[in-house]
N, C-alpha and C positions, 0 to 999 in steps of 0.2 A: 504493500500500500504506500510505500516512497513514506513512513515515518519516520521523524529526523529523530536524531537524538539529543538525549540528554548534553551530552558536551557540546553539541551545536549553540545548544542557550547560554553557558554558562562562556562560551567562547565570547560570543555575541552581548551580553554582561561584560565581561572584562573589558572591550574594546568601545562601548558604549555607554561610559559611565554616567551620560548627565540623563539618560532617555528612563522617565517617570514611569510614563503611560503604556499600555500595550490594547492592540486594539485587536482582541483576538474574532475572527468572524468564521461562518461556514457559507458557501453559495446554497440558497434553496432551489428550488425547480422554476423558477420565475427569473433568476439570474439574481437578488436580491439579497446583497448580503446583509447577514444576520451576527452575532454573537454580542458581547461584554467587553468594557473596559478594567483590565485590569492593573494592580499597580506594579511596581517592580518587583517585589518581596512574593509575589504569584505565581510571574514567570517558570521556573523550574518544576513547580509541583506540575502543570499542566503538561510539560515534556516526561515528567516520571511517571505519570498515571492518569494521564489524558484529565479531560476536563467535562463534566458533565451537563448537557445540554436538555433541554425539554423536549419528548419527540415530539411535541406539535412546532417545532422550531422548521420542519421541515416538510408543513403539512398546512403554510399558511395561502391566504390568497396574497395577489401583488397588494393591496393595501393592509399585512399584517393582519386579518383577520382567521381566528379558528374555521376551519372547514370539519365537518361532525363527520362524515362520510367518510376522511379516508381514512380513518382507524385506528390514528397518531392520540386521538383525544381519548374519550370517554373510556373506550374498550380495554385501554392499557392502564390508565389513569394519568394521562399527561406524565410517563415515566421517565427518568433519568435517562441519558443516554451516553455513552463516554464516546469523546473525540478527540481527536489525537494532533498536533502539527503535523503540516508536510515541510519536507527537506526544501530547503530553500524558499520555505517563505516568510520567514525574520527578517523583517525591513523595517528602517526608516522611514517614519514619515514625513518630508522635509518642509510642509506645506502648512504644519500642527504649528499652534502656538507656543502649546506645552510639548517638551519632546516628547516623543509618540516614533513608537514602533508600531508595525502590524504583522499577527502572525494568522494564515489558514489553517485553517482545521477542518478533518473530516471524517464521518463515524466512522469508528471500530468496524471491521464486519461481523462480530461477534459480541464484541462490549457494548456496541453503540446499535441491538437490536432494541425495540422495532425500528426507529427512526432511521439507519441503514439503507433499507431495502428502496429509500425514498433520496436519498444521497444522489444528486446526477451525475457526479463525479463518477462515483461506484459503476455507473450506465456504459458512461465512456470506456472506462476500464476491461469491463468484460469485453464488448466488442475488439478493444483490441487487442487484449490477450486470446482470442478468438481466432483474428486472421494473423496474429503474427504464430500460432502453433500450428497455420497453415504455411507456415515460411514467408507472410508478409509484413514487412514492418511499416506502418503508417508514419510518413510525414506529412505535417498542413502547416499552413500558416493563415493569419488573419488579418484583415483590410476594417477597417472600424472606421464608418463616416458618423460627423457628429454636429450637433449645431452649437455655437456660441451663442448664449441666450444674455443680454441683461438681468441679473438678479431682481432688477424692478420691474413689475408690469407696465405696459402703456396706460394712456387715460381711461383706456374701456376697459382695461384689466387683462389685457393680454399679451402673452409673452412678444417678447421683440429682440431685435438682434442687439451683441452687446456694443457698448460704446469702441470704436477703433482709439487708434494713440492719433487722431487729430481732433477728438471728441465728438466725432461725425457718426453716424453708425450708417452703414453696408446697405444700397438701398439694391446694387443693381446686382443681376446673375453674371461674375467673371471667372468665369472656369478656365483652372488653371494659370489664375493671376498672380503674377508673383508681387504686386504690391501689395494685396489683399494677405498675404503669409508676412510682408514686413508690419503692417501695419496690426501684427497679434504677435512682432518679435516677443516681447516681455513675456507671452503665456509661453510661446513654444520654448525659449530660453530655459524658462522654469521646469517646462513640460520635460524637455530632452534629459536636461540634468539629474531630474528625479528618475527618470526612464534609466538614466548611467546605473545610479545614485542602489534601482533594483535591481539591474540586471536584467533587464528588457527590451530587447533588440531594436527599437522605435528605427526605423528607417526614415523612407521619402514622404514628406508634408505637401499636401494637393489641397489647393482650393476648390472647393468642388461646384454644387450646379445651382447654388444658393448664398444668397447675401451671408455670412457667417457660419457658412458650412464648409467642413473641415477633414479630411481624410490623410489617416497617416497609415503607414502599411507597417506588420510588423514581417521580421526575418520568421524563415519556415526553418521547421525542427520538428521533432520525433513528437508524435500528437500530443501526446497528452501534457508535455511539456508547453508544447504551444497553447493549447487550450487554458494551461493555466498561467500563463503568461497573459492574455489576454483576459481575462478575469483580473488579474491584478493590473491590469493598467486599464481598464475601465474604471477602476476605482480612484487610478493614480489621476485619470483625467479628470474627471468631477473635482478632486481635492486640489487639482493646482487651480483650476479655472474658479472656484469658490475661493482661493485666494486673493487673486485678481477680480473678484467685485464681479464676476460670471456663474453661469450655470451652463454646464457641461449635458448637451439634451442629445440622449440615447433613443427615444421617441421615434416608429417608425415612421410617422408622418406628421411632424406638431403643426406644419402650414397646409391650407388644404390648394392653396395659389401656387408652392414651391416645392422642389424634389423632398421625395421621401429620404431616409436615413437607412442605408446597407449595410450589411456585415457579407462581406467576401470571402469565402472560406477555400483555400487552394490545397489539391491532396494529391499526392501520389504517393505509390509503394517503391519499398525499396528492400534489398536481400539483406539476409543478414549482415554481409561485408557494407552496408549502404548505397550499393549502387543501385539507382532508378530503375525500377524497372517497366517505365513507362516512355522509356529515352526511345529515341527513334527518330534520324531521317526524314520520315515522313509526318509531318506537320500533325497528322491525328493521331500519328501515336501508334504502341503497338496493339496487335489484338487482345491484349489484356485490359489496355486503355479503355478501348472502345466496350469489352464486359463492364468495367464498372460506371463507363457514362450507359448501358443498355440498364445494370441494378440498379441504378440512380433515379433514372427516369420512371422505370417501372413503379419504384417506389417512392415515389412523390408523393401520390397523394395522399398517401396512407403516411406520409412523416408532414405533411403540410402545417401541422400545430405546432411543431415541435420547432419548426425552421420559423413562422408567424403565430404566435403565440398569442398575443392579445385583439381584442377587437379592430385598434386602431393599425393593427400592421394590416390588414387587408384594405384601408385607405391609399397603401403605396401603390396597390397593383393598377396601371394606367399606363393605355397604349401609348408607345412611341416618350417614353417616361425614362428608358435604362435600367426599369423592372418589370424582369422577363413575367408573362402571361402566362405561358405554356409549357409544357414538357419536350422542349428542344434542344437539339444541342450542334455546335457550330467549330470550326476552326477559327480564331481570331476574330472572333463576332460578336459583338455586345449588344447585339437584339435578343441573345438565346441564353435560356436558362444556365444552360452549362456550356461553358467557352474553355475551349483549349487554343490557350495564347499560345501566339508564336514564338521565337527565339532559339538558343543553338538546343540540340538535339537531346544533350546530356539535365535540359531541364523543362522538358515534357511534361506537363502537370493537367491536372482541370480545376476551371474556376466554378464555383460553385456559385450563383450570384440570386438566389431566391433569396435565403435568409434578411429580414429586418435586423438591423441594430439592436432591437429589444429581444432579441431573440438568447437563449441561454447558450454559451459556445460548447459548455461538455455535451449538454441534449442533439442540440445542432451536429456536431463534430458525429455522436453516437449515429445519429441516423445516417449520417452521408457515408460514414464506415461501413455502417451495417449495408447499407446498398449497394456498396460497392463488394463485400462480401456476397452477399446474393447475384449479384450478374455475376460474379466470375461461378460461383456452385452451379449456377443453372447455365452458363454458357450465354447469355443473355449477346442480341445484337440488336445497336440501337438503332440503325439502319443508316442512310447516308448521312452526311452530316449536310445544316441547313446553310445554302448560300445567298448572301441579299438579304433582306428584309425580313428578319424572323418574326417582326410582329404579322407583316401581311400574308404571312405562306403557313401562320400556327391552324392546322387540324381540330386541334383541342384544345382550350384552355382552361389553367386551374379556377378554380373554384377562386370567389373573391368575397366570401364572407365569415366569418367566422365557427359559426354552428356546423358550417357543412363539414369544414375542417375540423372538427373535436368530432362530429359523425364517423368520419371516415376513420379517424385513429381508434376509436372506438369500436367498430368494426373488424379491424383489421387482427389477421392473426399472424400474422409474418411480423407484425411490430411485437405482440406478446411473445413471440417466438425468439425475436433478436431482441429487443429491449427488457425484456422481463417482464410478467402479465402482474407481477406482486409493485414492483415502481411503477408501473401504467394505471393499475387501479386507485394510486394514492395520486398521480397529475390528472387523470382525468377526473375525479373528486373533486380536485379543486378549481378544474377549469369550469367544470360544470356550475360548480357555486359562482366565479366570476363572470359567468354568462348569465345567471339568474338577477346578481346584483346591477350589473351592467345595463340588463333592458330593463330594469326594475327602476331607474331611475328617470327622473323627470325632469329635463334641461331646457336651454338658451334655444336648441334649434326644435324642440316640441314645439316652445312657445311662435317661436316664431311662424313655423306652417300652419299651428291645429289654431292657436288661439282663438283667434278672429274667423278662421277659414272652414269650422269644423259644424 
């Protein structure tokens, strides 16, 4: 389970003598970190003997509420659950007032039942201990767009872009502006430094297709290390951007006028020794490639919750938008769902480019593994690849509302099969209750259609 030890804390103590605070957290199935603050003199007991957590800590909706259904509550009695650190993730937080560390943690598979079984970490893990004792070893990496928001609302009370360093704020769409990245030096300075600071490969910074919108790529590595790289640096981005008088908006669509917000997930296998084994000559790749873009697609719709999770990510899917509609897939083509970029041979990959930003990266990562493990088992062909225009030649396209998507996962038995029917019963629990709260409520755009109109 990659649990660090004991001397890793007391190392990281000796070396860190002024850091008070420790911001120990778990990721729940929502991508939303949870846990305590704790103080210095706490530290070690939690590396000796894990730290014990509530299992409904990992059984909530995205607004921290109990869910009665998945089983974490009443049945157990809200029981203890022990969780452990992972190796390398004692960090600094350099953006804290008071010095502040943060460490991850994740349940037991044993100490930390029942809440465990609900762990997405745990998701991820299986799938890849899975294909790699089929001899393949996953690599991915992550593309994470985001928007700069003002911490203050405008006059009507709605979010707005943040202030630039000439006190102007971003009104026009400059994709790929390189004035637009000087004039947020001061975040990304901080942003990079912290990114050193954890050990977070932060690369190339892109403006993207909205006034305060922002895409930085991270370097690709062995999954699960990426995965939780990116997890920590969604965290890391929120905490520098709250320094700088910003709010850091993971939101897959917060403007319904501007681009939605992506998470780019890039994968391929590689052999034991690490060599790609998706490299090839020829631009699509080899027929191994083309199995896990044929499991991918196949299995789309039955992962479609997992990749858009909340009601508002189905707000992104819009033609001719840069988010792909349909179950297609392209050489060097960013109409289609899944794009295999071009470049030299030896780094052949596919981009994966459904996922929202809001989307959780171990679930997300779990299911595009798992798909790609089923098109290679069943020999899966995804058929030609699409050239030109993949919105106006899509056949089919996905579902763009939320219910149908929690239907289909729900249905499906290849997901219970590859994700586990015991973690599927405690997210779809909770999605269900956030679909029930969700249209249960009574907002700005009822009023506006029914009021007067009804």
């Amino acid at each position: 389970m990659h649990f660090a030890s004991v001397q890793h804390a007391e190392e990281f103590l000796a070396q860190n003598p002024d850091i008070e605070l420790f911001e120990l957290f778990i990721l729940d199935a929502n991508g939303v970190p949870r846990g305590k603050l704790l103080h210095r003199d706490e530290l070690l007991a939690v590396y000796q003997s894990g730290r014990p957590l509530p299992s409904t800590i990992l059984g909530l909706t995205v607004n921290g509420d109990d869910v009665e259904d998945s089983g974490l509550v009443w049945e157990v009695g809200d029981i203890d659950c022990r969780a452990y650190p992972l190796a390398g993730s004692l960090t600094r937080l350099p953006w804290r007032r008071i010095p502040t560390a943060a460490v991850q943690v994740s349940m037991h598979p044993q100490q930390g039942q029942p809440a465990a079984i609900a762990d997405p970490r745990h998701v991820l893990i299986r799938v890849i201990e899975q294909l790699q004792a089929a001899g393949y070893h996953p690599v991915m990496a992550c593309e994470l767009e985001f928007y700069l928001l003002d911490q203050r609302r405008d006059a009507n009370g709605r979010p707005q872009p943040a202030l630039d360093a000439d006190g102007g704020r971003p009104r026009q769409t400059q994709v790929y502006g390189l004035r637009e990245l000087e004039q947020i030096e001061p975040f990304l300075a901080d942003l990079y430094a912290a990114c050193k600071a954890q050990g977070i490969p932060a690369r190339t910074a892109i403006s993207e297709y909205a006034p305060g919108q922002v895409e930085i790529t991270l370097e690709h590595g062995a999954a699960l290390a990426a995965m939780d790289q990116a997890v920590r640096y969604k965290r890391l981005v929120k905490g520098v951007a709250h320094k700088h008088g910003m709010q850091a908006c993971f939101m897959a669509k917060p403007f319904d006028h501007l681009a939605g917000t992506g998470m780019h997930m890039h994968v391929s296998l590689a052999d034991a020794q690490g060599h790609n084994l998706f490299a090839a000559e020829d631009p699509a790749g080899t027929p191994l490639l083309r199995q896990a873009v044929g499991g991918m697609l196949k299995s789309l719709l039955d992962s479609l919750l997992l990749f858009c999770p909340n009601a508002n990510s189905y707000r992104r899917f819009q033609a001719n938008s840069y988010a792909p509609l349909a179950p297609t897939w392209g050489v060097d083509n960013r109409t289609v769902s899944l794009r295999v970029p071009g470049g030299p041979a030896n780094t052949r990959h596919i981009e994966h480019r459904i996922c929202g930003a809001d989307a959780n990266p171990y679930l997300a990562a779990a299911a595009i593994l798992a798909g790609i493990q089923r098109g290679i088992g069943e020999q899966l062909d995804p058929g030609a690849p699409v050239e030109g225009n993949g919105y106006a030649q899509a056949k089919e396209l996905l579902p763009t509302d939320w219910l149908t998507a929690l239907q289909a996962l729900e249905r499906s038995t290849w997901a219970r099969e590859a994700l586990g029917g015991e973690f599927l019963g405690v997210y779809l629990a909770v999605k269900r209750a956030e679909y029930r709260q969700f249209m249960a409520e009574v907002g700005e755009q009822d009023w506006r259609w029914y009021l007067s109109n009804a």
